[in-house]
C-alpha positions as CSV (number, residue, x, y, z in Angstrom):
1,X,-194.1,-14.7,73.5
2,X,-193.3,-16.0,70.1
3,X,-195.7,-15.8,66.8
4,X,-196.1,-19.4,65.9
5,X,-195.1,-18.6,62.3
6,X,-192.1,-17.1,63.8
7,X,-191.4,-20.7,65.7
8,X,-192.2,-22.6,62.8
9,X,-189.5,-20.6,60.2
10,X,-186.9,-20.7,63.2
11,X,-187.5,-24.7,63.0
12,X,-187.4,-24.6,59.3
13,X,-184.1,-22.5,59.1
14,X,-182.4,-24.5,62.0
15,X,-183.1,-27.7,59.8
16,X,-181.8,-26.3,56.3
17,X,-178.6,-25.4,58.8
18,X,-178.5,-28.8,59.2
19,X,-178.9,-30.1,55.7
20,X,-182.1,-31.3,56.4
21,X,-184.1,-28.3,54.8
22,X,-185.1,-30.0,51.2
23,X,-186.1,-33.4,53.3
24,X,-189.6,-34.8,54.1
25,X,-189.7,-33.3,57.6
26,X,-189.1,-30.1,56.5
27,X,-192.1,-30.3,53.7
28,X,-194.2,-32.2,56.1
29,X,-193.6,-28.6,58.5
30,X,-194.3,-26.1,55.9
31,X,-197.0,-27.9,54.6
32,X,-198.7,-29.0,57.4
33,X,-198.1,-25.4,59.6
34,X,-198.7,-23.4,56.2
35,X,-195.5,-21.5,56.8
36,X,-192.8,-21.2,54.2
37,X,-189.2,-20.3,55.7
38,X,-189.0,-17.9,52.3
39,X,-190.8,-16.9,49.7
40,X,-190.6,-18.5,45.9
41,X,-188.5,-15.3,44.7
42,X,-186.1,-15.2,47.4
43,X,-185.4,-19.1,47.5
44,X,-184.3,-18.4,44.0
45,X,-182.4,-15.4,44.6
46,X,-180.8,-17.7,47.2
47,X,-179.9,-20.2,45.3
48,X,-178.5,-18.0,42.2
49,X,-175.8,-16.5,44.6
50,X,-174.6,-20.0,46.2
51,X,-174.1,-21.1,42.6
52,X,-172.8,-17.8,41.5
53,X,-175.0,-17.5,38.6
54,X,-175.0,-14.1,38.8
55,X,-177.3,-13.7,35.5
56,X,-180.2,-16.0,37.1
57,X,-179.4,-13.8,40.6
58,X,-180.0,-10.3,38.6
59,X,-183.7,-11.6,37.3
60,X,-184.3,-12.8,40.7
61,X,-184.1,-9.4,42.2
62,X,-186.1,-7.5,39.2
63,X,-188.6,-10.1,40.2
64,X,-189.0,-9.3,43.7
65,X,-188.5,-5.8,43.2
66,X,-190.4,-5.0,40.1
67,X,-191.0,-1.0,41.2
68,X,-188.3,0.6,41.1
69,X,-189.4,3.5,43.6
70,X,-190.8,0.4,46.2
71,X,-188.7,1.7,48.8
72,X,-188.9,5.0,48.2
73,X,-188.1,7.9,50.9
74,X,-189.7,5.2,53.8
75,X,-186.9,3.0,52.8
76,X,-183.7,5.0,53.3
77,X,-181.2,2.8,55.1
78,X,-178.3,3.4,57.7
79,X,-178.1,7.6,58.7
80,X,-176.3,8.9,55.7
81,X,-177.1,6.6,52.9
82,X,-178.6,7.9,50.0
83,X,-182.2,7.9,50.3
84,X,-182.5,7.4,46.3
85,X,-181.3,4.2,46.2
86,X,-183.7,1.7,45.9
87,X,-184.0,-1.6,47.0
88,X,-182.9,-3.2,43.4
89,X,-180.5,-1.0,43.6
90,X,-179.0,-2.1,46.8
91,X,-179.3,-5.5,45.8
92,X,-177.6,-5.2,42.5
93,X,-174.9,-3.3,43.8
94,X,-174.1,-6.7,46.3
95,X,-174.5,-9.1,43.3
96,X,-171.8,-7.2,41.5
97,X,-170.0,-7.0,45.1
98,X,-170.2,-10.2,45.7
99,X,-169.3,-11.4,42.1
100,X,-166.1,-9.2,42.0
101,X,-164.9,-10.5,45.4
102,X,-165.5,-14.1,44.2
103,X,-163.4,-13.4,41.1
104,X,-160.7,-11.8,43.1
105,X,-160.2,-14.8,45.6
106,X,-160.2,-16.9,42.6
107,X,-157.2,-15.0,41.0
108,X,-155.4,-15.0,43.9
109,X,-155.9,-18.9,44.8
110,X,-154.8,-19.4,41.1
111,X,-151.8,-16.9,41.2
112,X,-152.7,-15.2,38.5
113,X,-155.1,-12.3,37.1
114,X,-158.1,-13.5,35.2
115,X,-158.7,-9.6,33.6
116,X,-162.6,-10.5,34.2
117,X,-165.0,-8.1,35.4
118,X,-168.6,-8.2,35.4
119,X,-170.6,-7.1,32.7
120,X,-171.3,-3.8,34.7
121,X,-167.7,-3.0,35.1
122,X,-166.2,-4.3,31.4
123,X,-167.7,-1.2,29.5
124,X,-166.6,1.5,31.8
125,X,-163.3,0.0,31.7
């Protein structure tokens, strides 16, 4: 069967679906089953990239991956990916994916061409 923890985050996660996740029942869960549906770190992360504050998003992931080598060999994704990428590194390289693909559906709902890049981008252009 299920882990209750697993139960309990499956609960928490179908309420924040919901818009019920920041409410009292939802507190009253974690606090009363001592389960949190995320950790601190990756709430923040969360919430960084649904308000595309892509500055608050980079710290986030430097917090949570504070080694750079965490991953290591053991951590080597999908056959054929680099295993020297680290985790941070994966992550980054969505931020900045994600950020670029946000500021190209914005120029094209606005007709025009904004010319911004991210920070990453702007000095190797």
């Amino acid at each position: 069967g299920f882990r209750r923890s697993e139960i309990v985050r499956l609960l928490l996660r179908t309420l924040a679906d919901l818009g019920l996740g920041s409410g009292e029942a939802a507190a009253a869960l974690e606090r009363e089953a001592g389960v949190r549906l995320e950790a601190e770190g990756v709430a923040t992360l969360r919430a960084a990239v649904l308000a595309a504050d892509w500055d608050t998003a980079s710290v986030a992931v430097r917090r949570l991956c504070p080694d750079p080598y965490e991953c290591g060999e053991a951590g080597a994704g999908a056959v054929g990916e680099p295993s020297s990428a680290t985790c941070a590194q994966k992550l980054q390289f969505m931020l900045t994916e994600q950020q670029i693909l946000e500021l190209a559906a914005k120029d094209l709902c606005s007709g025009g061409s904004s010319g911004e890049l991210p920070a990453e981008f702007a000095a190797a252009g």
